[in-house]
NULOMAR-690375 format. One record per residue (C-alpha): residue number from 1; residue in one letter; chain; x, y, z. Coordinates in steps of 0.25 Angstrom, whole numbers. Layout:
+------+------+-------+-------+-------+-------+
! resi ! resn ! chain !    c1 !    c2 !    c3 !
+------+------+-------+-------+-------+-------+
!  NUM !    a !     A !     X !     Y !     Z !
...
+------+------+-------+-------+-------+-------+
//
This chain:
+------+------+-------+-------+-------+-------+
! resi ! resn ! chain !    c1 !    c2 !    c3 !
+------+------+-------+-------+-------+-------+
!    1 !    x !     A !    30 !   627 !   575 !
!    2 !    x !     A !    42 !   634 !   571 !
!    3 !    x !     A !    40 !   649 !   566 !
!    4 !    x !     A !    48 !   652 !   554 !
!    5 !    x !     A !    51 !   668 !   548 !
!    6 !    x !     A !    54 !   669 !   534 !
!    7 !    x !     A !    65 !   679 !   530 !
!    8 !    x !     A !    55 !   684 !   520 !
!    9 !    x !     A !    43 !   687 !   525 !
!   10 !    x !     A !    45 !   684 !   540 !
!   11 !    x !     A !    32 !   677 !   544 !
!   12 !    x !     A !    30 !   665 !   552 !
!   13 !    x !     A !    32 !   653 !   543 !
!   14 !    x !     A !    30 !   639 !   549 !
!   15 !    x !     A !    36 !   624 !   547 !
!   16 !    x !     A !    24 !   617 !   553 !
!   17 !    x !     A !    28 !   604 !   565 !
!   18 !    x !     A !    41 !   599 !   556 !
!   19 !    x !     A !    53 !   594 !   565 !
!   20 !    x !     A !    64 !   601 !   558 !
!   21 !    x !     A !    73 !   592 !   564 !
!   22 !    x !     A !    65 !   578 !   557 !
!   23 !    x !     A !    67 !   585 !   542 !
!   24 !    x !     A !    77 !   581 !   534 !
!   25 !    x !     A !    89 !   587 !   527 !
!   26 !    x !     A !    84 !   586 !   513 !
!   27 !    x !     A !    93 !   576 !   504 !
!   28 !    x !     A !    92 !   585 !   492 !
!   29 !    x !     A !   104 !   594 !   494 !
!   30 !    x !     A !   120 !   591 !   495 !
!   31 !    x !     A !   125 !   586 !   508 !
!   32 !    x !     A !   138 !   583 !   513 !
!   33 !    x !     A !   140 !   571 !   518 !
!   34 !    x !     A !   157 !   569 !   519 !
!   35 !    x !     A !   169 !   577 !   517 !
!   36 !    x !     A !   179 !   575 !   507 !
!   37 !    x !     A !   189 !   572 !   515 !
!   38 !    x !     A !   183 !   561 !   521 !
!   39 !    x !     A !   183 !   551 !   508 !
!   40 !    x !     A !   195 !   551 !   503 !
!   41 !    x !     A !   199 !   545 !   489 !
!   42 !    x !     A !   194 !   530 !   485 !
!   43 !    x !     A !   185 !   529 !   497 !
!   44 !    x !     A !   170 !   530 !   502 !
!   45 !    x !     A !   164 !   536 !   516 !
!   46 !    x !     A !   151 !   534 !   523 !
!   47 !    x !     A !   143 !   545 !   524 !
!   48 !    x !     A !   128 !   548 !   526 !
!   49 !    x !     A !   116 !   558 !   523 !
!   50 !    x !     A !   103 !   557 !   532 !
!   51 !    x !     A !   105 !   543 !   534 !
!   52 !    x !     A !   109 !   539 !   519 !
!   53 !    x !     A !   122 !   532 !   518 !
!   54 !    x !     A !   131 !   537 !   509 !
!   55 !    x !     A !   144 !   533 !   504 !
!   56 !    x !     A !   155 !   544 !   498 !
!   57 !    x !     A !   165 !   538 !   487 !
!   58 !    x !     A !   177 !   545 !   483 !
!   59 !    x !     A !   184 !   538 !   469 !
!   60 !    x !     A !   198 !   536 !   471 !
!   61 !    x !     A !   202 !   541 !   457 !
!   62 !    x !     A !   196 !   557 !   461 !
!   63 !    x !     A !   183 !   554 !   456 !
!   64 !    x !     A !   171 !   561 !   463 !
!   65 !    x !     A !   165 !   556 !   477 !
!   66 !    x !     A !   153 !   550 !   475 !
!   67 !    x !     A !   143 !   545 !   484 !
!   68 !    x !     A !   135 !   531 !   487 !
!   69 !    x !     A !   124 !   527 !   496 !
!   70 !    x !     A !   133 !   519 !   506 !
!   71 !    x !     A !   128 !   504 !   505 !
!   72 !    x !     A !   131 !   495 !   496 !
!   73 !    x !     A !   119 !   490 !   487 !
!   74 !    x !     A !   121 !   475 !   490 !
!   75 !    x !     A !   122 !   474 !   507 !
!   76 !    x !     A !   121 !   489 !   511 !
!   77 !    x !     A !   135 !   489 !   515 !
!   78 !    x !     A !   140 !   502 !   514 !
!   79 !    x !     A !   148 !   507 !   503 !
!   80 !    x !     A !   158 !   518 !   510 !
!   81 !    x !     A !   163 !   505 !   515 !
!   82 !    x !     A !   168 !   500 !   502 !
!   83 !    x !     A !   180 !   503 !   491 !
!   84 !    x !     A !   179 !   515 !   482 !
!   85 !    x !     A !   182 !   507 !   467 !
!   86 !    x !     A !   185 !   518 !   457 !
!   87 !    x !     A !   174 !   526 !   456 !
!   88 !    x !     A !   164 !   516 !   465 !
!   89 !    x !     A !   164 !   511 !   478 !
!   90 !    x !     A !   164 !   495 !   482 !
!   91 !    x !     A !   156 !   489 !   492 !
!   92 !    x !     A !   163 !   484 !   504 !
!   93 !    x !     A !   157 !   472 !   505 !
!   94 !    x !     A !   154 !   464 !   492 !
!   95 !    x !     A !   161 !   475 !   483 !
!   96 !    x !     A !   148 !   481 !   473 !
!   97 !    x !     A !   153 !   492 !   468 !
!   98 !    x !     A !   146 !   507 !   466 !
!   99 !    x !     A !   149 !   518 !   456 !
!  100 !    x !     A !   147 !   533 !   460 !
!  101 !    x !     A !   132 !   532 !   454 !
!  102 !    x !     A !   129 !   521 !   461 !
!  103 !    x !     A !   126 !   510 !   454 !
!  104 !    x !     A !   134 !   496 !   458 !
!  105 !    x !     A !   143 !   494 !   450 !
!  106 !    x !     A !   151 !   482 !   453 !
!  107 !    x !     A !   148 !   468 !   460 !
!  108 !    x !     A !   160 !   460 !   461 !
!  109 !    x !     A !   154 !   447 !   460 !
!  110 !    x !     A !   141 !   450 !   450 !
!  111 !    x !     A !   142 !   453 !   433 !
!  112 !    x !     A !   141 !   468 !   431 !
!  113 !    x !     A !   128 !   465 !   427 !
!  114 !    x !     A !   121 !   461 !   439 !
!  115 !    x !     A !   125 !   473 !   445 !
!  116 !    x !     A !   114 !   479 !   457 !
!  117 !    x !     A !   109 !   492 !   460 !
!  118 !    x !     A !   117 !   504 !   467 !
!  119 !    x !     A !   116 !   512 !   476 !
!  120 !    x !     A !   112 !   526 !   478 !
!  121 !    x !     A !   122 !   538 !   473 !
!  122 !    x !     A !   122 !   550 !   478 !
!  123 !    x !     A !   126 !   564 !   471 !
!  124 !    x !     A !   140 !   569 !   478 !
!  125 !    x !     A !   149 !   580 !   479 !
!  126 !    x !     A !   162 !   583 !   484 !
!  127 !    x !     A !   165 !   599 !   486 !
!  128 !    x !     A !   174 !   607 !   495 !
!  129 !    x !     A !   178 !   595 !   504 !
!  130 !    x !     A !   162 !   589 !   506 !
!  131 !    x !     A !   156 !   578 !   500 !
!  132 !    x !     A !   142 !   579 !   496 !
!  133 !    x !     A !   129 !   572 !   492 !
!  134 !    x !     A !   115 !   574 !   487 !
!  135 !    x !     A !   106 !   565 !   495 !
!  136 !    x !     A !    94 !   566 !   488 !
!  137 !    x !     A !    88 !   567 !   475 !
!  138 !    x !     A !   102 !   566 !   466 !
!  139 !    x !     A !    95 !   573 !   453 !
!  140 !    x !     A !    94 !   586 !   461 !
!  141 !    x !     A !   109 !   585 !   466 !
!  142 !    x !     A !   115 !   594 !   453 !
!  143 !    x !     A !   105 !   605 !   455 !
!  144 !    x !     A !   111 !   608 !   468 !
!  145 !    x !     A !   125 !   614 !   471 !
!  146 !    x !     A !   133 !   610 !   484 !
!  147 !    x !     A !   132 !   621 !   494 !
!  148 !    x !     A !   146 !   632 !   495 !
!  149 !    x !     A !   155 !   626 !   505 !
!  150 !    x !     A !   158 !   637 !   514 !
!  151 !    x !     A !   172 !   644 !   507 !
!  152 !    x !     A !   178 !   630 !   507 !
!  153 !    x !     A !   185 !   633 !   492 !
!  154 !    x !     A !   188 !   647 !   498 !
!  155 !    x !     A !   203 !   648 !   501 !
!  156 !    x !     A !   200 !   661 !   508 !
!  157 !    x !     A !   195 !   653 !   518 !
!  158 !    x !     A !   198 !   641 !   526 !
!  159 !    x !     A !   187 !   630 !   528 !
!  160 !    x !     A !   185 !   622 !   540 !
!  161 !    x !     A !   177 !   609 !   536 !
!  162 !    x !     A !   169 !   604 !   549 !
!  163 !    x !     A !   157 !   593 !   553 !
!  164 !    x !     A !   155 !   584 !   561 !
!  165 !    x !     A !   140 !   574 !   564 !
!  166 !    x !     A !   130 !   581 !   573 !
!  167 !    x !     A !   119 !   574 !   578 !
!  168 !    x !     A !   108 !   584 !   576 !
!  169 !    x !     A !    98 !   586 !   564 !
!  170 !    x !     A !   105 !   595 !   554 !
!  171 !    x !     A !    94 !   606 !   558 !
!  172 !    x !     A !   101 !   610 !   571 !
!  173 !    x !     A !   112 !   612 !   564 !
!  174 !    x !     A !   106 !   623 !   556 !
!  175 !    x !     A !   100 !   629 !   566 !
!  176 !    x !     A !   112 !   629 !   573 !
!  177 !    x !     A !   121 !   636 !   564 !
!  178 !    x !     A !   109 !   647 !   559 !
!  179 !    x !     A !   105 !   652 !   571 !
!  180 !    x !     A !   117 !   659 !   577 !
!  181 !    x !     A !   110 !   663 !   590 !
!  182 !    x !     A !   115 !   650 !   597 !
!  183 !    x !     A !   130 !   659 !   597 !
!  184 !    x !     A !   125 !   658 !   611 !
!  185 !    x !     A !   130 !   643 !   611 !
!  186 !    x !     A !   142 !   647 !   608 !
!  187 !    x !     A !   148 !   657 !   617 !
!  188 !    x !     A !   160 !   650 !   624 !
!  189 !    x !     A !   164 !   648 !   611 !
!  190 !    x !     A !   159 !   662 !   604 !
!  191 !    x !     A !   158 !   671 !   615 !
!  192 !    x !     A !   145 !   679 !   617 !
!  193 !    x !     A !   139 !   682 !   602 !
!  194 !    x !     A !   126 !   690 !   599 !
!  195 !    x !     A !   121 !   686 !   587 !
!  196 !    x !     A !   115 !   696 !   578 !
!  197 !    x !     A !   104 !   689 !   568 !
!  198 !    x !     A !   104 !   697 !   555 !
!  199 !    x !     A !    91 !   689 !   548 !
!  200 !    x !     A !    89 !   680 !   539 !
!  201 !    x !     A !    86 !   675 !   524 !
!  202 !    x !     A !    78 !   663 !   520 !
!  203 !    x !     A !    77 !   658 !   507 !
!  204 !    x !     A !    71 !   642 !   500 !
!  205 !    x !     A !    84 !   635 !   507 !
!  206 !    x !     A !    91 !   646 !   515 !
!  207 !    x !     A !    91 !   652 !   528 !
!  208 !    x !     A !   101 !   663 !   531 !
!  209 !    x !     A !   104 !   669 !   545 !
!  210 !    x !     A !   113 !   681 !   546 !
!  211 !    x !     A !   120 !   684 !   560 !
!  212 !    x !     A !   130 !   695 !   567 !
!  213 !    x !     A !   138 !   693 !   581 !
!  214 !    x !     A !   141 !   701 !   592 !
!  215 !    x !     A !   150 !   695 !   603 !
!  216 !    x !     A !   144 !   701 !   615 !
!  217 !    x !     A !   155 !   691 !   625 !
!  218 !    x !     A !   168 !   684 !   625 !
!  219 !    x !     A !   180 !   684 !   615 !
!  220 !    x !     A !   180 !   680 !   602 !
!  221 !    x !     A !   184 !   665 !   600 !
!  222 !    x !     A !   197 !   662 !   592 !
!  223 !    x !     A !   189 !   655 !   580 !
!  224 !    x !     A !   182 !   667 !   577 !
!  225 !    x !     A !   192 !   675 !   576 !
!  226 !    x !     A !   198 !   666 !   567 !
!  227 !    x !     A !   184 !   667 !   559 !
!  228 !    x !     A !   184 !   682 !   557 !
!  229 !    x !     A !   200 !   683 !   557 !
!  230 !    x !     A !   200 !   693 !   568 !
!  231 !    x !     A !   198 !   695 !   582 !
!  232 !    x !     A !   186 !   702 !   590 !
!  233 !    x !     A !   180 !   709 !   602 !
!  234 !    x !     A !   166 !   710 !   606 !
!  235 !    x !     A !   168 !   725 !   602 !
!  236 !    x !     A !   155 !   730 !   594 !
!  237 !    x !     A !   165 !   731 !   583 !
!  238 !    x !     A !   165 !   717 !   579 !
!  239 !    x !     A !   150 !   716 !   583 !
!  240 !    x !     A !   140 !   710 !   573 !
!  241 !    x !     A !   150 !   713 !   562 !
!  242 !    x !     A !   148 !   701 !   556 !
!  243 !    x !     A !   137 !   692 !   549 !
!  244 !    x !     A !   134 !   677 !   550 !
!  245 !    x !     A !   125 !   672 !   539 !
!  246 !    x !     A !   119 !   657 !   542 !
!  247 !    x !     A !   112 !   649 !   529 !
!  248 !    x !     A !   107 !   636 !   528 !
!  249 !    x !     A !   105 !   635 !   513 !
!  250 !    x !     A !    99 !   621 !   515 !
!  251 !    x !     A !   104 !   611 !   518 !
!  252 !    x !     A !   118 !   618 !   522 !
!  253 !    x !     A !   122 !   630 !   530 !
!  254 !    x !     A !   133 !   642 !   528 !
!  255 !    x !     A !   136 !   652 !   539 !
!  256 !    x !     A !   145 !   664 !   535 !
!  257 !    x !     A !   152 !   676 !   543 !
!  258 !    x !     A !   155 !   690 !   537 !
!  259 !    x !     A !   159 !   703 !   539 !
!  260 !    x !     A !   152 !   712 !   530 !
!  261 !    x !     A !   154 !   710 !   514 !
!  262 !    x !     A !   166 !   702 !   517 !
!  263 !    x !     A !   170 !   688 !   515 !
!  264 !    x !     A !   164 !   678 !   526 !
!  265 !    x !     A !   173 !   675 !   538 !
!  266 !    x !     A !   166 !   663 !   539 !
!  267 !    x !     A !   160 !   651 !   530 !
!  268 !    x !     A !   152 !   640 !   533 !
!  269 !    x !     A !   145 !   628 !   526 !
!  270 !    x !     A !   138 !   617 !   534 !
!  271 !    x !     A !   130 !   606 !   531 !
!  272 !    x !     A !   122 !   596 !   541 !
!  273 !    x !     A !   120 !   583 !   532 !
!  274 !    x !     A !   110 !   573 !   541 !
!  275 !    x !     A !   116 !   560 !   544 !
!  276 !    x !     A !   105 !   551 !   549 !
!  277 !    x !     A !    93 !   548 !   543 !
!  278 !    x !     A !    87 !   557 !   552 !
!  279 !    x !     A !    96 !   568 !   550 !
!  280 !    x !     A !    97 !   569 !   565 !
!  281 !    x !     A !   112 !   570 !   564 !
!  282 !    x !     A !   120 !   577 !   553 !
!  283 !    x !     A !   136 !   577 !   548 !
!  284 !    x !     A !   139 !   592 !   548 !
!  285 !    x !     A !   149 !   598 !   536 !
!  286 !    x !     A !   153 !   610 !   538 !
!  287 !    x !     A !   162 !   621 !   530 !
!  288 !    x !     A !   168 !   633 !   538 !
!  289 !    x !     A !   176 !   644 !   530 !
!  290 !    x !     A !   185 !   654 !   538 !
!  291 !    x !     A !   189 !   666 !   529 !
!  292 !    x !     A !   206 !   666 !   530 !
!  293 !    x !     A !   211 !   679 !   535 !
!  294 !    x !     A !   223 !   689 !   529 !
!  295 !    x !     A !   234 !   682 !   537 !
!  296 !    x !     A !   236 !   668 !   529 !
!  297 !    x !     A !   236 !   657 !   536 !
!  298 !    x !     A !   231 !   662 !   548 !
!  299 !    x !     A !   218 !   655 !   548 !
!  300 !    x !     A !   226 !   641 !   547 !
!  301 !    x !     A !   233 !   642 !   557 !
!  302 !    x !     A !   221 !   647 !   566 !
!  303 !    x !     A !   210 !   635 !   562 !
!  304 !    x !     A !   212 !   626 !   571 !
!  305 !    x !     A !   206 !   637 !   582 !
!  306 !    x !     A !   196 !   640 !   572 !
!  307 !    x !     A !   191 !   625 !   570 !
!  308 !    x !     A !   191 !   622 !   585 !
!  309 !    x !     A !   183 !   636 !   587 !
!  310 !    x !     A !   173 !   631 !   577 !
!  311 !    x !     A !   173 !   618 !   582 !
!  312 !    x !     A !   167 !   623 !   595 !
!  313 !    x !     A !   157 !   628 !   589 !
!  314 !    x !     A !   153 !   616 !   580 !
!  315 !    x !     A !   153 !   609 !   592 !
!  316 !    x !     A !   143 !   618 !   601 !
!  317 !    x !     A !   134 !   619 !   591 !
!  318 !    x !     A !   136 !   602 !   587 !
!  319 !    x !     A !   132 !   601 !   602 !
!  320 !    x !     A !   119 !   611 !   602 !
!  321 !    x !     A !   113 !   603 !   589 !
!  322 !    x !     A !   114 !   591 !   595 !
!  323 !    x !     A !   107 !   595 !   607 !
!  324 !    x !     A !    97 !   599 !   598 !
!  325 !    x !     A !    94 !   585 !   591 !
!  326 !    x !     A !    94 !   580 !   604 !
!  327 !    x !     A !    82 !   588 !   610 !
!  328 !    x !     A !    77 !   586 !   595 !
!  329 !    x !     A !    77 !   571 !   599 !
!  330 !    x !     A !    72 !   571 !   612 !
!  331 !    x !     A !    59 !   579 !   610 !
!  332 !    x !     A !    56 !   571 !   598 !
!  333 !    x !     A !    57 !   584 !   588 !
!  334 !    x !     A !    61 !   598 !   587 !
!  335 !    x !     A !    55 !   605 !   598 !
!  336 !    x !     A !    64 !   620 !   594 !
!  337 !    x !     A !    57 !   633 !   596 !
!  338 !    x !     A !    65 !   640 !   585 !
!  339 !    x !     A !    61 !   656 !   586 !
!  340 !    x !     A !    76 !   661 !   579 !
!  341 !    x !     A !    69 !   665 !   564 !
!  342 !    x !     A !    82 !   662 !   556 !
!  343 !    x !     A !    81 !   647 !   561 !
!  344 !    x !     A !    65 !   647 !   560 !
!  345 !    x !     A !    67 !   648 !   546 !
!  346 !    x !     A !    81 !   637 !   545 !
!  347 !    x !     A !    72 !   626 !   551 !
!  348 !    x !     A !    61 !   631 !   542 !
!  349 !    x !     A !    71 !   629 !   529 !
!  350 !    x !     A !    78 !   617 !   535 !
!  351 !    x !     A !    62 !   610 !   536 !
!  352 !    x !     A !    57 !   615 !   522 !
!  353 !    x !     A !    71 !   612 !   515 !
!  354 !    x !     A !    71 !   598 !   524 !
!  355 !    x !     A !    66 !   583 !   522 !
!  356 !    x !     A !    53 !   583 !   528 !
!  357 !    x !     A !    52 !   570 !   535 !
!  358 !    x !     A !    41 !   559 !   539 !
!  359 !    x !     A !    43 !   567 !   554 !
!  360 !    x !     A !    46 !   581 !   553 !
!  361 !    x !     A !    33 !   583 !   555 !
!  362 !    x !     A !    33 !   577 !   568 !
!  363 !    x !     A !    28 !   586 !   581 !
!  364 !    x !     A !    40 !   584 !   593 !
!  365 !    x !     A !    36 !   576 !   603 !
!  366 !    x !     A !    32 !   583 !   616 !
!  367 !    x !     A !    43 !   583 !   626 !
!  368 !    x !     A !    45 !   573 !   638 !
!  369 !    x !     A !    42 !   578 !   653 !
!  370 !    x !     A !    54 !   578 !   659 !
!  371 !    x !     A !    54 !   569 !   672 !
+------+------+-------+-------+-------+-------+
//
């Protein structure tokens, strides 16, 4: 049973014999699901939501995306496969046509009235270079804002837009970027860091972890001094000087990097929107803001180091999540002994703001003798 501190009062709480990783993202919130430059004027993509086909339609003519369940009414077919019409999209196949809300509009061969049913219609946003949709219950779509996108309309900043699959539940990826203690991971490409936890916050949908860093070995990689716009020893001077706050305001997470009052150094927006039905995979879409320095142009010419040093990263921490899932999948549940409290109280946020599934209450299986 997993043991939970409150920020508040800081007594044990409990979330009872649920399997984290077997609840859902829940569909009532904004996810993205494509970026805009992937669908490009008069044509449709395939994308998907937890298993839910879904197909992106961008008007020719400038109108707004606008997005379909991606099968055809008639023979399932699916309708990212088809011809974008003016503000509708034609089915591949025998050419029935559907309008942004849905609803057939067309058959070529039938009178206009003997027209059938449509298909479902999902509520769709374009902002700051994402696409997104509300896959649940559409009437509470307007009541919810999309999240702030990092510093992307920013033009003190320069924005580097990043994602790729990672087959693991979106959990592990929360954990991952939250508790900062696995620095230890990276050292080859960190050096030696001593992370300093500062505490914590926990409201209805949030969890906050704040974080200072000493390095206490090795030299500071070119990527973060491309981060901070300056170079440093491992001189106390430099020591725990500046403060990493980590939030998952569900379902999405920011992590930013300041020094004292001033502007952050660092911005970044991430989102891990499930891809399966059983959300054991998920497409990340993430959002990172450098701050430029005085010198103009300095940070252009410098992003490709940058981009490969965060690159690494990514793809440590890809590596470690996966491994995760796959223990997660070989004992037949979660088996963690979580004792960090800032990430007692995530899994706790991600389990009450979560699905709740026919299984999440399902006790692991007991683990196999090896022979």
């Amino acid at each position: 049973m997993d043991k939970l501190l409150s920020s508040d009062s800081m007594q044990p709480l409990t979330t009872g014999q649920r399997d984290l990783r077997r609840i859902h993202a829940h569909p009532d919130n904004w996810y993205p699901v494509a970026w805009s430059r992937e669908l490009r004027p008069g044509k449709t993509i395939g994308t998907r939501y937890a298993g839910l086909p879904i197909a992106l339609v961008r008007p020719r003519e400038g109108g707004s995306v606008f997005a379909l369940e991606d099968r055809c009414a008639h023979r399932q077919v699916p309708l990212s496969k088809g011809t974008v019409k003016g503000d509708s999209v034609q089915c591949c196949y025998h050419g029935w046509a559907y309008g942004r809300s849905g609803r057939c509009i067309d058959v070529p061969y039938l009178g206009k009235g003997k027209l059938p049913n449509g298909v479902r219609t999902y509520p769709c946003r374009e902002q700051d270079g994402l696409i997104f949709i509300f896959p649940g219950d559409p009437e509470k779509a307007q009541d919810q804002a999309l999240p702030q996108l990092a510093q992307v309309a920013n033009p003190a900043y320069k924005t580097r837009r990043f994602g790729r699959t990672i087959k693991c539940h979106y959990s592990f990826m929360h954990e991952n970027l939250m508790d900062m203690n696995h620095q230890f991971m990276h050292m080859k490409q960190m050096g030696e860091m001593k992370p300093r936890f500062l505490g914590q916050e926990r409201t209805a949908n949030m969890v906050e972890a704040r974080y200072s860093f000493a390095r206490t070995g090795g030299k500071q990689p070119i990527g973060e001094a491309l981060i901070f716009g300056q170079k440093r020893d491992n001189s106390d001077k430099y020591a725990h000087r500046d403060v990493m706050t980590i939030r998952t305001v569900y379902p999405h997470q920011t992590l930013s990097i300041r020094t004292g009052d001033n502007d952050p150094v660092m911005d970044l927006w991430i989102s891990y929107v499930p891809q399966d039905a059983q959300q054991l995979t998920n497409r990340v879409f993430g959002l990172l803001s450098i701050k430029r320095p005085g010198i103009p142009g300095l940070l252009d010419l410098a992003w490709p180091f940058l981009t490969a040093f965060t690159e690494r990263i990514f793809r440590e921490d890809r590596e470690i999540v996966e491994m995760e899932q796959e223990a997660w999948n070989e004992q037949g549940g979660d088996r963690n002994q979580e004792i960090f409290p800032v990430i007692c109280n995530l899994r706790a946020l991600l389990a009450e703001c979560g699905l709740p599934t026919e299984d999440d209450t399902a006790a692991p299986a007991a683990p196999q003798a090896s022979r």
